[in-house]
RODO-2510 file (C-alpha; in nm, 4 decimals, decimal comma):
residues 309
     n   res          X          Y          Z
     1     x    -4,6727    -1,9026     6,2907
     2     x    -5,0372    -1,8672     6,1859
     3     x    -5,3093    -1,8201     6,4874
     4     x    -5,4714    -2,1142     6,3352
     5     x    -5,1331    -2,3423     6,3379
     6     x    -5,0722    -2,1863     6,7087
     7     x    -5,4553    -2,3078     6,8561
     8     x    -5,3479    -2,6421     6,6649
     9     x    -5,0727    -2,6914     6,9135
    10     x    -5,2270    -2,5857     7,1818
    11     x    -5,5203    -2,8193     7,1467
    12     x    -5,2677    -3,1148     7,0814
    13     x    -5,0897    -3,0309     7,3483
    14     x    -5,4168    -3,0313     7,5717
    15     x    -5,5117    -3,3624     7,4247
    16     x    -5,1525    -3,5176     7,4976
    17     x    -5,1534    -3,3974     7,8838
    18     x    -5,5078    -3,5815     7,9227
    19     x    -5,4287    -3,8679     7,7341
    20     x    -5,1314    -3,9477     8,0106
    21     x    -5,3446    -3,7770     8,3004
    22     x    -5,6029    -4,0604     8,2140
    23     x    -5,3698    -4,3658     8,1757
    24     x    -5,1754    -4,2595     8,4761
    25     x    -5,5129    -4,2342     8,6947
    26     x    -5,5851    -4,5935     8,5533
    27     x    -5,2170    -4,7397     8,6720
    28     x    -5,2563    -4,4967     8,9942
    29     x    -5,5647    -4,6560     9,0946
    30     x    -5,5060    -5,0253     8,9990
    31     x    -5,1834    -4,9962     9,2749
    32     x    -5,3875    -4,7714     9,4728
    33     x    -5,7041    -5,0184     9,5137
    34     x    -5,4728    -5,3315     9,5711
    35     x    -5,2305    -5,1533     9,7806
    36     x    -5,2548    -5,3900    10,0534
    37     x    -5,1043    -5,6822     9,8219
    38     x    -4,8414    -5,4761     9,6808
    39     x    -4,7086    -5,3722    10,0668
    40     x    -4,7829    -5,7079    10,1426
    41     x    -4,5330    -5,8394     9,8890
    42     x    -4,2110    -5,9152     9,9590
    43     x    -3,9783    -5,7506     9,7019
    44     x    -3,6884    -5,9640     9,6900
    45     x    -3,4682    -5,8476     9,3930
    46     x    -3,2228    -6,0207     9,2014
    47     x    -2,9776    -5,7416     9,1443
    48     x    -2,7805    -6,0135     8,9141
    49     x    -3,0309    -6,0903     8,6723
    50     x    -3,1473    -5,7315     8,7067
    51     x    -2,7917    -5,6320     8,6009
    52     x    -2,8110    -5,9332     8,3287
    53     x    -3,1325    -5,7668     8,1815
    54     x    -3,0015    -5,4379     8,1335
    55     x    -2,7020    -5,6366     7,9598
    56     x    -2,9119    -5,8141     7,7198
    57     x    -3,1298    -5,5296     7,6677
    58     x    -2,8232    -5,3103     7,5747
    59     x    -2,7564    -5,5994     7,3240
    60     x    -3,0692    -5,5873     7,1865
    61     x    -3,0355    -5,2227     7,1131
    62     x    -2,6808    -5,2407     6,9404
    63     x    -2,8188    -5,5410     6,7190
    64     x    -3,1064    -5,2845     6,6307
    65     x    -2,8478    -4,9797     6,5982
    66     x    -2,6612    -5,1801     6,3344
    67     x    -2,9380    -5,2332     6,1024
    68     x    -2,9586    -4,8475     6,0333
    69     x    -2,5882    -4,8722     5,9104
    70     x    -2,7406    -5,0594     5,6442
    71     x    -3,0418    -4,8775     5,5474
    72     x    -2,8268    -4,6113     5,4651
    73     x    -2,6167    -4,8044     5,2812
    74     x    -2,9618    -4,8189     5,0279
    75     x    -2,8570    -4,4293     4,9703
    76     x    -2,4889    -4,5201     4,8596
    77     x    -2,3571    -4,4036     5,2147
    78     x    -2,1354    -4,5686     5,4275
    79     x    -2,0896    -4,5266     5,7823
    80     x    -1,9094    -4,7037     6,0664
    81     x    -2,1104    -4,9416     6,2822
    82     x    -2,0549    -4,6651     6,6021
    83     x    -2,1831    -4,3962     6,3851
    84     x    -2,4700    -4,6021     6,3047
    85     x    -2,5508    -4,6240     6,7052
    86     x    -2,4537    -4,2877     6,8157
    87     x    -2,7340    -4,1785     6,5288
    88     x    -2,9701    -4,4129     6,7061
    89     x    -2,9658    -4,3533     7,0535
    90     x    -2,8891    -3,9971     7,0541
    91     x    -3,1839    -3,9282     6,8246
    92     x    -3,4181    -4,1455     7,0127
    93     x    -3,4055    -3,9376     7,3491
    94     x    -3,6372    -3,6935     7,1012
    95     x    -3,9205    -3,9144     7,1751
    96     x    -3,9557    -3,8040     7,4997
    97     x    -4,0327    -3,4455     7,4076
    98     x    -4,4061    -3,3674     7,3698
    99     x    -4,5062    -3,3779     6,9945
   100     x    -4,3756    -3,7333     6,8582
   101     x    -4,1726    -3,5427     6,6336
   102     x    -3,8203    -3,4364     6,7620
   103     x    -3,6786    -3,7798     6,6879
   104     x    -3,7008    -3,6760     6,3497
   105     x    -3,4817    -3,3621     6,3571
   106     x    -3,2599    -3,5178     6,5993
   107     x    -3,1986    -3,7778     6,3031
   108     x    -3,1692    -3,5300     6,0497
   109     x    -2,8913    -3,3438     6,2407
   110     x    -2,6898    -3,6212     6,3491
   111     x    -2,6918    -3,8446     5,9753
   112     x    -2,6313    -3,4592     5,8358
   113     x    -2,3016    -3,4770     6,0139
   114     x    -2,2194    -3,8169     5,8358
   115     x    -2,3084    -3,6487     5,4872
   116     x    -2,6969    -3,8109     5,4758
   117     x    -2,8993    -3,5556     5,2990
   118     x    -3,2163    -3,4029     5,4688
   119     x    -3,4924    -3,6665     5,2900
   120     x    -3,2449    -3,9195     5,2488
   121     x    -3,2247    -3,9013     5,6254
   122     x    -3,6208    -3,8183     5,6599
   123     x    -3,6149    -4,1718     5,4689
   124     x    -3,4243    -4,3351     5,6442
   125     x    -3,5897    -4,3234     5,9718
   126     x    -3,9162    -4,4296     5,8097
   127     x    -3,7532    -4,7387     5,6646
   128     x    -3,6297    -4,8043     5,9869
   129     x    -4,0076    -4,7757     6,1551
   130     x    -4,1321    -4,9947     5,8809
   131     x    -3,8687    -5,2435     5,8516
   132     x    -3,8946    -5,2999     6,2667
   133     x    -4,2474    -5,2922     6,3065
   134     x    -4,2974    -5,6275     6,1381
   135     x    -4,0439    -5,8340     6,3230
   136     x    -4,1636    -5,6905     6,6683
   137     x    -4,5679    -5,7674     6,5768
   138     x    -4,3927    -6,1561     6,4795
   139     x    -4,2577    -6,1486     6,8364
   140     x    -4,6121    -6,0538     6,9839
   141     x    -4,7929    -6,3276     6,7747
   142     x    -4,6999    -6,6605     6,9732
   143     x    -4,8014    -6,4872     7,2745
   144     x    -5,1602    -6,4657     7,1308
   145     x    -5,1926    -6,7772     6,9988
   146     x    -5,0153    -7,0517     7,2087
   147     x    -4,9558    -6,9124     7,5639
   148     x    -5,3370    -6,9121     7,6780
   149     x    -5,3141    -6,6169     7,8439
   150     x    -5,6958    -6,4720     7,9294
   151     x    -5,6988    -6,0727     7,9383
   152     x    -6,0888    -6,0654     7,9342
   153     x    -6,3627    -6,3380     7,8111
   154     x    -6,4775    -6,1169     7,6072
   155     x    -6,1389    -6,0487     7,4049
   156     x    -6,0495    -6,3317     7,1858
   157     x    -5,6784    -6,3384     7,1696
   158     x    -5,6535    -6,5888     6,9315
   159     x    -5,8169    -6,3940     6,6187
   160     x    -5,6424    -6,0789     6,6530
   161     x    -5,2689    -6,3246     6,6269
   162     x    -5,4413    -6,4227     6,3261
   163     x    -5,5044    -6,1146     6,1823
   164     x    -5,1222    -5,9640     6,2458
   165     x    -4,9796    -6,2846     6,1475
   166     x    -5,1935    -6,1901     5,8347
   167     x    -5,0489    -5,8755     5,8311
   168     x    -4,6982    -5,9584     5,9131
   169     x    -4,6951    -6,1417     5,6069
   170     x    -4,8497    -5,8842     5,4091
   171     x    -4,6452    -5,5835     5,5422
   172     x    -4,3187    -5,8557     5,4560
   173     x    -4,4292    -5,8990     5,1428
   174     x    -4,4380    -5,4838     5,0650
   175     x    -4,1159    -5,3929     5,2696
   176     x    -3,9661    -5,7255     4,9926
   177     x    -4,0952    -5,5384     4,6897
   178     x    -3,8301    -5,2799     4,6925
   179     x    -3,9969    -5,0539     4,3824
   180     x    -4,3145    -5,0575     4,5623
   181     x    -4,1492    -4,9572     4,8820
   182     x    -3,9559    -4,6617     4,6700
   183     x    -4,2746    -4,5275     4,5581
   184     x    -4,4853    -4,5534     4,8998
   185     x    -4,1610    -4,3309     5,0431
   186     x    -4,1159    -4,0660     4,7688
   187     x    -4,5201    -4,0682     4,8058
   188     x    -4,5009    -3,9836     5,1453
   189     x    -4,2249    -3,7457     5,1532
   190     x    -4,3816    -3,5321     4,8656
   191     x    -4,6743    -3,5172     5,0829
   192     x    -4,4504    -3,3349     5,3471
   193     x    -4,3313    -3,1216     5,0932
   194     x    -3,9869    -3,2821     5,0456
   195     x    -3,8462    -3,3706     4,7668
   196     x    -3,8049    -3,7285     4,6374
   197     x    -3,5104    -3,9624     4,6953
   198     x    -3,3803    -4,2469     4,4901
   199     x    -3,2790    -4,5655     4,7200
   200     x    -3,1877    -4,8798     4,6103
   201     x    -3,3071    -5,2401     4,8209
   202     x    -3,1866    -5,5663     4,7529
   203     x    -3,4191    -5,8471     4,8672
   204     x    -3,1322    -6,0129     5,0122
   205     x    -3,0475    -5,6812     5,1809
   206     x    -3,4271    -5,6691     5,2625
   207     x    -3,4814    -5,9879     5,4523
   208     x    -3,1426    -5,9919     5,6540
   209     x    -3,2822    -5,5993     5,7852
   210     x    -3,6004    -5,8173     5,8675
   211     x    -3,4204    -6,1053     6,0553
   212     x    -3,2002    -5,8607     6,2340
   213     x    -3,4618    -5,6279     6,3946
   214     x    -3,6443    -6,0256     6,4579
   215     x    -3,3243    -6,1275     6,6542
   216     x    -3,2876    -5,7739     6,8130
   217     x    -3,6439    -5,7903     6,9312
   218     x    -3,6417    -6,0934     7,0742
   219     x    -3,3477    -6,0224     7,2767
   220     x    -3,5375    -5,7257     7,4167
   221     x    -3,8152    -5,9543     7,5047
   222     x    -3,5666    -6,1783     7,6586
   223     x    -3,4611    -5,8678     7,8418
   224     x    -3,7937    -5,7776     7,9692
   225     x    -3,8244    -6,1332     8,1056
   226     x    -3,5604    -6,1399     8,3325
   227     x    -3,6395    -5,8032     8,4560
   228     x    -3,9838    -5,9859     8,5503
   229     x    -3,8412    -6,2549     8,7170
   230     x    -3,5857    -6,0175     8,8771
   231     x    -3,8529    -5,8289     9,0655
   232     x    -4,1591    -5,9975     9,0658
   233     x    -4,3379    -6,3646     9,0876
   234     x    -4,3419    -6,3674     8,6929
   235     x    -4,3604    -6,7490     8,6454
   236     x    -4,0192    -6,8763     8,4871
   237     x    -3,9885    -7,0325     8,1681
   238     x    -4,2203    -6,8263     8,0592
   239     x    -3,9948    -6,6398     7,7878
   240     x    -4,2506    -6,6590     7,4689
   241     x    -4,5115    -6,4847     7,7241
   242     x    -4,2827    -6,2015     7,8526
   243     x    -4,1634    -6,0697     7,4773
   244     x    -4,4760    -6,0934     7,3381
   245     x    -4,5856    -5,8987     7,6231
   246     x    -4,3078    -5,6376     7,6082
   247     x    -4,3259    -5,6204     7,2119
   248     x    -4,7134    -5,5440     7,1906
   249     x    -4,7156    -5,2963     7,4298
   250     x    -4,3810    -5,1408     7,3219
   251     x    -4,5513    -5,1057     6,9687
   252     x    -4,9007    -4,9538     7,0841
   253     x    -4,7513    -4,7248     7,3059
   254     x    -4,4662    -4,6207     7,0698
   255     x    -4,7008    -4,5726     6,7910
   256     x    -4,9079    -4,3738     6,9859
   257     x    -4,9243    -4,0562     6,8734
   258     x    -5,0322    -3,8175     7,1458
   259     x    -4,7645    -3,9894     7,4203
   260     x    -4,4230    -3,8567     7,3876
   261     x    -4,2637    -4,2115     7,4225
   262     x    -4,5283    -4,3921     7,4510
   263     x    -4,5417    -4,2807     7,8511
   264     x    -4,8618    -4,4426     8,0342
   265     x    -5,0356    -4,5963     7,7162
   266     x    -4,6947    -4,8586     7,7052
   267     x    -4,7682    -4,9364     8,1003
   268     x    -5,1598    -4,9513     8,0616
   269     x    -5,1141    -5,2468     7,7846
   270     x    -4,8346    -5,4200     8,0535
   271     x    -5,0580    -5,4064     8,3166
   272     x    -5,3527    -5,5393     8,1006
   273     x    -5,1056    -5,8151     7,9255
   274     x    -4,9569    -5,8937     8,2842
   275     x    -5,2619    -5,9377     8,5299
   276     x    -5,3101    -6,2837     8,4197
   277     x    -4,9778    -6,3727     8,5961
   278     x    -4,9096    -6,1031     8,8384
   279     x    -5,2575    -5,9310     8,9291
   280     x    -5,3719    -5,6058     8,8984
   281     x    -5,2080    -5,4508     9,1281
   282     x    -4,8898    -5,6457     9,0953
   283     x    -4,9073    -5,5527     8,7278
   284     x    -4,9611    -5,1799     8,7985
   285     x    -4,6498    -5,1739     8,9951
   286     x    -4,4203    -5,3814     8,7731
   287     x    -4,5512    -5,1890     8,4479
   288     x    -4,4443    -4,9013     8,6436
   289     x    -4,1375    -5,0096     8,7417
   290     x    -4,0428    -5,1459     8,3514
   291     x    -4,0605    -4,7593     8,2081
   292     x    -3,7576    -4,7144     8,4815
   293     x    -3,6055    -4,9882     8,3991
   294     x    -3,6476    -4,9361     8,0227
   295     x    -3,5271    -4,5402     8,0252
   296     x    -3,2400    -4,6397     8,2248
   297     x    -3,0846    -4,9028     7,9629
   298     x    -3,2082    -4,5843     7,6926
   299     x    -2,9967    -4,3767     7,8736
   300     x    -2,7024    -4,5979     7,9194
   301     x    -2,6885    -4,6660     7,5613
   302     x    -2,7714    -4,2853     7,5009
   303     x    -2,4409    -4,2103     7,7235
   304     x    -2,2017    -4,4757     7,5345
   305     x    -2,3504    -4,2925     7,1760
   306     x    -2,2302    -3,9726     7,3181
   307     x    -1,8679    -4,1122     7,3868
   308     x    -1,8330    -4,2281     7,0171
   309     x    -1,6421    -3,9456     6,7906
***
């Protein structure tokens, strides 16, 4: 490795460990500073719907793990519906190592063992990032347009929903177009020095992917809200609020590239997106308690992916 590549590292690594430093000191001290309301709360949880949430949450994730089954299928390989999950959920415990790259490798290995080339598998998990992106941004939008939720006068919630549903439709439009889609990924994998694949995506193929990772997110948001109402004063009914919630900050933190899993930038949007409803230090604490909650239904569904042979 190159002294130059080496001080690379070592400055992203820097810039990664103050990144979380910072958005833990701003959770720490929004539960520090209203610490007398959250001892002053009386936790009463409701281990059933607690239980229920990791249920539907593990749901969620095996709706989403089936999808890649058929992105592959775009390469003229066919695996089983477990192989399709094991893939999944043992290469997404990669994004918890520093450098928002391991999932990668960990993809690479595991669709290697199913006969999936290197870039065919490099391809596939792009596809998969692209295809999901959209549905989860379509989850978020009703939360900023119709729910009335008020983050800060000065934000106005309303435009930016306009502006992804603007994007949600173009980014639909693109991932429909299967030719350009081909080029954008041979593009981008040349640019990484790999060689270029040939995939083939029927629209039909296309928008069932699209409706898929729509229903799996939307289950996860209906995970998140019972969670909330599980463990905190989270109004009920509220279901629209609580995945929009969960889906926005899911995507900013996961598509943040400095936190390995999106650790303290996910639970700085919660408590942001939640203070409305909860407080903020309410907020602080449940967006704390939610990356438990959330890494314990990864790891369950890590666990059963390690069973399958």
């Amino acid at each position: 490795m190159s002294n130059r590549k080496f001080k690379s590292r070592i400055l992203i690594r820097i810039l990664q460990i103050l990144l979380i430093a910072v958005l833990f000191y701003f959770i720490g001290s929004r539960i520090i500073s209203n610490w007398s309301e959250i001892s002053g709360y009386e936790w009463h949880i409701n281990y059933a719907l607690l239980a229920l949430s990791l249920l539907v949450m593990l749901l969620a994730l095996g709706v989403m793990s089936s999808v890649l089954e058929k992105i592959i299928a775009f390469f003229g390989k066919h695996i089983s519906y477990p192989k399709a999950f094991k893939i999944a959920y043992l290469s997404q415990l990669g994004r918890y190592i520093p450098g928002k790259i391991w999932q990668v490798p960990a993809m690479v290995y595991l669709a290697g063992k199913e006969g999936v080339g290197k870039g065919e598998a490099v391809t596939v998990f792009a596809l998969a990032q692209l295809f999901a992106t959209s549905p989860a941004i379509l989850v978020a939008v009703p939360m900023l347009l119709f729910t009335g939720a008020i983050v800060s006068e000065s934000i106005d919630l309303r435009t930016i929903g306009y502006i992804l549903a603007l994007v949600v439709v173009a980014s639909i439009g693109i991932l429909l177009k299967p030719e350009w889609l081909s080029r954008l990924m041979n593009f981008a994998l040349k640019k990484i020095g790999k060689a270029g694949v040939e995939f083939r995506i029927k629209k039909k193929s296309g928008g069932l992917i699209l409706l898929m990772y729509y229903i799996g997110w939307n289950l996860y948001g209906l995970a998140f809200y019972l969670f909330l109402i599980s463990v905190s004063g989270f109004p009920t009914g509220h279901v629209l609020q609580a995945s929009g919630i969960f889906c926005a900050a899911y995507l900013i933190g996961y598509w943040s590239i400095f936190a390995p899993g999106g650790i303290g930038v996910r639970e700085a949007v919660l408590v942001i997106l939640l203070t409305p409803y909860l407080g903020p230090g309410m907020s602080a604490a449940v967006a704390a308690a939610a990356r438990l909650w959330s890494i314990i239904g990864e790891l369950i569904a890590s666990a059963i992916a390690w069973r399958v042979k």
